[in-house]
C-alpha positions in Angstrom: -24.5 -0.3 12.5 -27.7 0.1 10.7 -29.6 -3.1 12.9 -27.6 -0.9 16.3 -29.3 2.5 15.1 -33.1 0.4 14.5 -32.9 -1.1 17.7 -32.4 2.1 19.8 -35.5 3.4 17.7 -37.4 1.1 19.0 -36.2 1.1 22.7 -37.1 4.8 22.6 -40.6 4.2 21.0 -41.9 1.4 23.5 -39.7 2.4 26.7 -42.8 1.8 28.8 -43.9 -1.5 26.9 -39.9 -2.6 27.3 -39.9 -1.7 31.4 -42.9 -3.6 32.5 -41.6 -6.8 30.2 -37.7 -6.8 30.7 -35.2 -8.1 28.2 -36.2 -8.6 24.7 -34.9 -11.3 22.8 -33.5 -8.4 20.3 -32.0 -7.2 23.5 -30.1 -10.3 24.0 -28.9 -11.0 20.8 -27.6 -7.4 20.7 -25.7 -7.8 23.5 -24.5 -11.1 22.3 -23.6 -9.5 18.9 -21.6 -7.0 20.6 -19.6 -9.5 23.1 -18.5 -11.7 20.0 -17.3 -8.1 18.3 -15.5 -6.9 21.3 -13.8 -10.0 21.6 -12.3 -9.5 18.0 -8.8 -8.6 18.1 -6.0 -8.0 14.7 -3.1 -7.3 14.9 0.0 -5.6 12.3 3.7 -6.4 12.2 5.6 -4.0 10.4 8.7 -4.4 8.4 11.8 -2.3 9.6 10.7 0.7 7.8 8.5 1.2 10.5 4.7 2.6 11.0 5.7 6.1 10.1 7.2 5.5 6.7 5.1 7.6 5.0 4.6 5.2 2.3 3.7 1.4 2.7 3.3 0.5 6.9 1.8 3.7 7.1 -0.9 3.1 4.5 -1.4 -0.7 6.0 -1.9 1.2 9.4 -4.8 3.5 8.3 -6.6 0.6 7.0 -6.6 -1.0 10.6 -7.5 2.7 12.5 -10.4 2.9 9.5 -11.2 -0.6 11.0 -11.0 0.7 14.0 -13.0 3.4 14.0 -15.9 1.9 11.9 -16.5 -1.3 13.6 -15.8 0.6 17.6 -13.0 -1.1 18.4 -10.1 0.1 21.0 -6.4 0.9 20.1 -4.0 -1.1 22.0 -6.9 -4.0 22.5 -8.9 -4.4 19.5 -6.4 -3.6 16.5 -2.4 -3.0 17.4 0.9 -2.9 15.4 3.9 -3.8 16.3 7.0 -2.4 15.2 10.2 -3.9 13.9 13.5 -2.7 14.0 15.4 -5.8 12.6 14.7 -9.0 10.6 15.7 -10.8 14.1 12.3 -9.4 15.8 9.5 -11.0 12.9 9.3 -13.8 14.4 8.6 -13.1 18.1 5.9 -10.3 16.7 4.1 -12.5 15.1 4.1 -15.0 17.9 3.4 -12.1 20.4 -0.1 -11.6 18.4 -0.7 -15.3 18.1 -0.2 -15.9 21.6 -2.4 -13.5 22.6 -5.4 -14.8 20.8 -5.6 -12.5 17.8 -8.3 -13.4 15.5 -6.0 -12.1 12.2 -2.3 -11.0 12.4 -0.8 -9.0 9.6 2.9 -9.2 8.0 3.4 -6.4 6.4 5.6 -6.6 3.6 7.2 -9.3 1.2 10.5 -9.6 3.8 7.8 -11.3 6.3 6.9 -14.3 3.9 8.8 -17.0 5.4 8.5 -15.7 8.8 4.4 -15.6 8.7 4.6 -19.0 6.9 6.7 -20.5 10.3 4.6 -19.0 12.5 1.3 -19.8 10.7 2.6 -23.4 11.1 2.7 -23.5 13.9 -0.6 -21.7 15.0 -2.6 -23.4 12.5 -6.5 -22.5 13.9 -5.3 -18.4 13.9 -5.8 -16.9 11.1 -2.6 -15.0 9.3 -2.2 -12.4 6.6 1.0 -11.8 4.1 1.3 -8.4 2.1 3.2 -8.1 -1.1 3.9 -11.8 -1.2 2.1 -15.4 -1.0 2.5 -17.7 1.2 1.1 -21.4 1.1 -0.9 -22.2 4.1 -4.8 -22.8 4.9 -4.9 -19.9 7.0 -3.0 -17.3 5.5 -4.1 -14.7 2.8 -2.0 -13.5 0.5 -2.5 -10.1 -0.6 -1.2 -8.7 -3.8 -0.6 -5.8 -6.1 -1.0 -5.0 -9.6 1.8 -2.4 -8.9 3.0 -2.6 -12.6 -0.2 -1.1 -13.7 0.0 1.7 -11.3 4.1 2.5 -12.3 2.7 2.8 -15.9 0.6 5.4 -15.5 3.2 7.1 -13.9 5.4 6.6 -15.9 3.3 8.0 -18.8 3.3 11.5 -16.6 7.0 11.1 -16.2 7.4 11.1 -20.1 5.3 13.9 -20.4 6.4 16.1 -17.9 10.5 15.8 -18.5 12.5 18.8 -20.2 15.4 16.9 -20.3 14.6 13.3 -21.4 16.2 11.6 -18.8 14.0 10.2 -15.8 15.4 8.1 -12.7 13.8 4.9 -10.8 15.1 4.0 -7.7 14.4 0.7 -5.6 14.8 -0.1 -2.3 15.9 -3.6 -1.8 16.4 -5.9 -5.3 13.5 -8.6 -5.9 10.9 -10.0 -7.8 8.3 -7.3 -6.3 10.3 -4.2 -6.7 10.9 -4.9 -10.0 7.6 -4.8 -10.8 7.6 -1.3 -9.9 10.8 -0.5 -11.7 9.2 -2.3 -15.6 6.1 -1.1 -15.1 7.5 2.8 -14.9 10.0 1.8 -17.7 6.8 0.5 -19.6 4.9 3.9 -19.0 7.6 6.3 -20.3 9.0 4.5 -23.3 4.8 4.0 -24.5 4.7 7.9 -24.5 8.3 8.8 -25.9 10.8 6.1 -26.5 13.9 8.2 -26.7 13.6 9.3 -23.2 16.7 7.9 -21.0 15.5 5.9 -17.9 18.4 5.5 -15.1 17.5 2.9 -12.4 19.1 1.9 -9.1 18.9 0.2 -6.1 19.4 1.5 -2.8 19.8 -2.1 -1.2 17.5 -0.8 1.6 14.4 0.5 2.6 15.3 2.6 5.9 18.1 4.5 4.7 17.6 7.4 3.8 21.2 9.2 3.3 21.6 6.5 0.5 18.4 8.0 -0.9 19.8 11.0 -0.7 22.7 10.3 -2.5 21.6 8.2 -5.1 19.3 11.5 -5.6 22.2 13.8 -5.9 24.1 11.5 -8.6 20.8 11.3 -10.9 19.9 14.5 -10.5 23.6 15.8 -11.7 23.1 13.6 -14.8 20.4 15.7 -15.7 17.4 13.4 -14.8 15.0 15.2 -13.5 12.1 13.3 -12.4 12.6 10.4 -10.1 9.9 7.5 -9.2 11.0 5.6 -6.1 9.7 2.7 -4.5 12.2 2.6 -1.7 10.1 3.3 1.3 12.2 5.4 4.4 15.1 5.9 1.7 12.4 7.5 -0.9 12.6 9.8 2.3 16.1 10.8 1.4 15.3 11.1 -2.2 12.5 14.5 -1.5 15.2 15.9 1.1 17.7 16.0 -1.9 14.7 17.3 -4.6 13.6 20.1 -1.9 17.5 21.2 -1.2 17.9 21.5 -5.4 14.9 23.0 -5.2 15.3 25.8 -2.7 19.2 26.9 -4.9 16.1 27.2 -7.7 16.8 24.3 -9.6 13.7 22.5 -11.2 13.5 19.0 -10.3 10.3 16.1 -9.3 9.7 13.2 -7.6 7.1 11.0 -7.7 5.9 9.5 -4.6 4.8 6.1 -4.1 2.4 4.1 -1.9 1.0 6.8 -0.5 -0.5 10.2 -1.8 3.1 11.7 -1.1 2.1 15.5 -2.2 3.1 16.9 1.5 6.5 14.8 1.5 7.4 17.5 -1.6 6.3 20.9 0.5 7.4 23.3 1.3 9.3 23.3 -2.1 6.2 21.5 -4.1 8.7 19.0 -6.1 5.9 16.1 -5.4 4.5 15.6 -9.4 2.7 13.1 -8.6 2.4 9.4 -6.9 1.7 6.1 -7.1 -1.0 5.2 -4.5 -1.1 1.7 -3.8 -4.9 0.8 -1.7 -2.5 -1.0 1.1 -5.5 0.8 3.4 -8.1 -0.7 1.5 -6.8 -3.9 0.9 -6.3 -4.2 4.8 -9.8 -3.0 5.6 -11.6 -5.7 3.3 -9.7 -8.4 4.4 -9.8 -7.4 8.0 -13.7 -6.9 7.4 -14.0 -10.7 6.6 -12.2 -11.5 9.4 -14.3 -9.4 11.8 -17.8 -10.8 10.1 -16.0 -14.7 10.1 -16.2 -15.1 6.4 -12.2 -14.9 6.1 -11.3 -18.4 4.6 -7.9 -18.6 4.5 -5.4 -20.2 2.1 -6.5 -17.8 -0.7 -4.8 -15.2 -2.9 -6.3 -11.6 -3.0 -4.9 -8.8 -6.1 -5.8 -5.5 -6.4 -5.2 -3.5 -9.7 -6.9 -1.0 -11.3 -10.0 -3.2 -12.0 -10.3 -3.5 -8.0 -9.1 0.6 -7.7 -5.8 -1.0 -5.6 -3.6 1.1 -7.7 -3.7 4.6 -9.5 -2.4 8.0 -9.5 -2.3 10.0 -6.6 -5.5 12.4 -6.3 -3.6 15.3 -5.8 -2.8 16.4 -9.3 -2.3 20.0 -9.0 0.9 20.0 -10.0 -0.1 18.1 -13.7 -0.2 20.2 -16.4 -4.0 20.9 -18.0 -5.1 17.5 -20.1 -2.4 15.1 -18.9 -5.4 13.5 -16.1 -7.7 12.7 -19.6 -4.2 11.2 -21.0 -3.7 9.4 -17.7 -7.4 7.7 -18.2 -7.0 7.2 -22.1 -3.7 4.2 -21.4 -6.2 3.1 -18.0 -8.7 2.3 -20.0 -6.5 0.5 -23.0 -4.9 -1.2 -19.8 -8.3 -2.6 -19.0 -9.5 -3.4 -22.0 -6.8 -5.3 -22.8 -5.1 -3.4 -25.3 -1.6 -3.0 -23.6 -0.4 -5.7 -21.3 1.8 -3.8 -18.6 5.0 -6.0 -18.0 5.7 -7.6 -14.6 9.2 -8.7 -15.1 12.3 -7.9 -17.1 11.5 -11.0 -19.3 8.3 -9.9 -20.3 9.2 -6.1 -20.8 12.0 -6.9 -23.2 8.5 -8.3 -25.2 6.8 -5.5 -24.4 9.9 -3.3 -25.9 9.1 -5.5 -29.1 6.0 -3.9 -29.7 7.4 -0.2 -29.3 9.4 -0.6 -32.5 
């Protein structure tokens, strides 16, 4: 943009100079520059909670309209999603992107790992990106979360804010990933007040929402009043059930995830806070490298709070006065080194250890 904005300078100032002598070599190069960038295209296959989530597509989508917008390319030919309703349609997404030529294709999500490794197989000179999950392949990039990290602070703001010790995760579909979510939390609260009661569940499912709702209902009528999903459309289900308790006047949270959820909560404010994940970001960079032809391929990329890919929400009004500085205090033992977040059920039952 800056070399664009030079060049016009100088059109302007030597006009005359430019008319009598016809194309400059700048001139061509310019126009050459901008042919190669036109002909740039990426493309985003969603997982089957769709675009709109509110939470993790959506976030990967805002990267690519950032994209978009920065680098003057056109929705629908430079960057496009495509969304999927069912398992049975990530394969002939992807395929639909390769086959059109698409410099970089996204799967979004860990449930399109094996599908982008089949189709990266067999389009070998495209480039292909995984999120949430890594997939072995010259030309695919794996992009990863320090979502543990993230949970724990969290989790630290769940411990503090509860009146009646008892907290609730809830997951969307069981694995490896989403359980990073779920020890990191557990991590967060117990470091600020061991005796508070964490209930966890899965919702098997990350589209519906009416089991969110209802695993809701049950925590909330065990008293647990704060719940941290990581569930996607079902955390949708969750806020319907917090904003119904809340209009009958009882007082109940949930913390959002992905995503600065704080509107997902109004008009009944129960958002306390959420877990953004930099899905946008992470998007952006890799789709930048892509774009400028320095993407290599075959290469894993984690963001944690070193890289600012996870955090707390920046909406914090609801927090009560100190608890942000509290927040910072365990970031900064986190990145010194001084606490070791968990990942896995393994390695928070040593974490546990070191709470006695």
């Amino acid at each position: 943009m800056k070399k664009t904005g030079l060049f016009l300078s100088l059109v302007l100032a030597t006009s005359t100079f430019l008319g009598a002598c016809g194309t400059t070599k700048e001139t061509g190069e310019k126009d050459t520059a901008e042919k190669k960038e036109n002909k740039f295209k990426v493309g985003m296959v969603t997982d089957t909670g769709g675009v709109d989530d509110k939470s993790f597509n959506q976030s990967a989508w805002e990267g690519m309209q950032r994209l978009g917008k920065e680098e003057g390319l056109e929705e629908g030919k430079g960057y496009k999603y495509l969304q999927s309703n069912s398992d049975s349609e990530y394969v002939p997404n992807l395929t639909t992107f390769a086959e059109g030529g698409y410099n970089l294709t996204y799967g979004i999500g860990f449930l399109l790992a094996d599908h982008v490794g089949t189709v990266a197989k067999q389009y070998p000179n495209q480039q292909f990106a995984i999120v949430d999950s890594v997939v072995e392949g010259d030309n695919v990039t794996s992009i990863t979360f320090k979502e543990h990290q993230g949970s724990f602070l969290v989790g630290v703001l769940a411990a503090l804010n509860t009146k009646t010790n008892k907290v609730g995760f809830i997951g969307g579909v069981k694995s490896d990933l989403i359980s990073k979510f779920e020890v990191g939390f557990r991590a967060g609260v117990k470091s600020v007040n061991p005796k508070v009661e964490i209930i966890s569940q899965y919702a098997d499912s990350f589209v519906d929402t009416a089991k969110g709702t209802s695993i809701a209902s049950a925590m909330y009528g065990q008293k647990v009043d704060i719940i941290y999903h990581a569930a996607g459309n079902v955390g949708n289900g969750v806020f319907t059930e917090a904003k119904n308790r809340a209009k009958k006047g009882e007082k109940v949270w949930v913390i959002g995830v992905d995503r600065d959820q704080h509107n997902e909560g109004m008009p009944e404010n129960v958002t306390l806070t959420s877990m953004v994940k930099r899905v946008d970001n992470a998007v952006f960079e890799v789709s930048k490298k892509a774009l400028d032809g320095t993407l290599k391929g075959g290469e894993i990329v984690e963001f944690g709070l070193e890289e600012k890919g996870v955090g707390i929400a920046p909406t914090t009004s609801n927090l009560q006065e100190g608890q942000v500085d509290k927040v910072k205090e365990y970031e900064e033992k986190i990145l010194s080194g001084e606490i070791k977040v968990p990942s896995s059920e393994k390695e928070y039952t040593e974490f546990e250890k070191t709470l006695k």
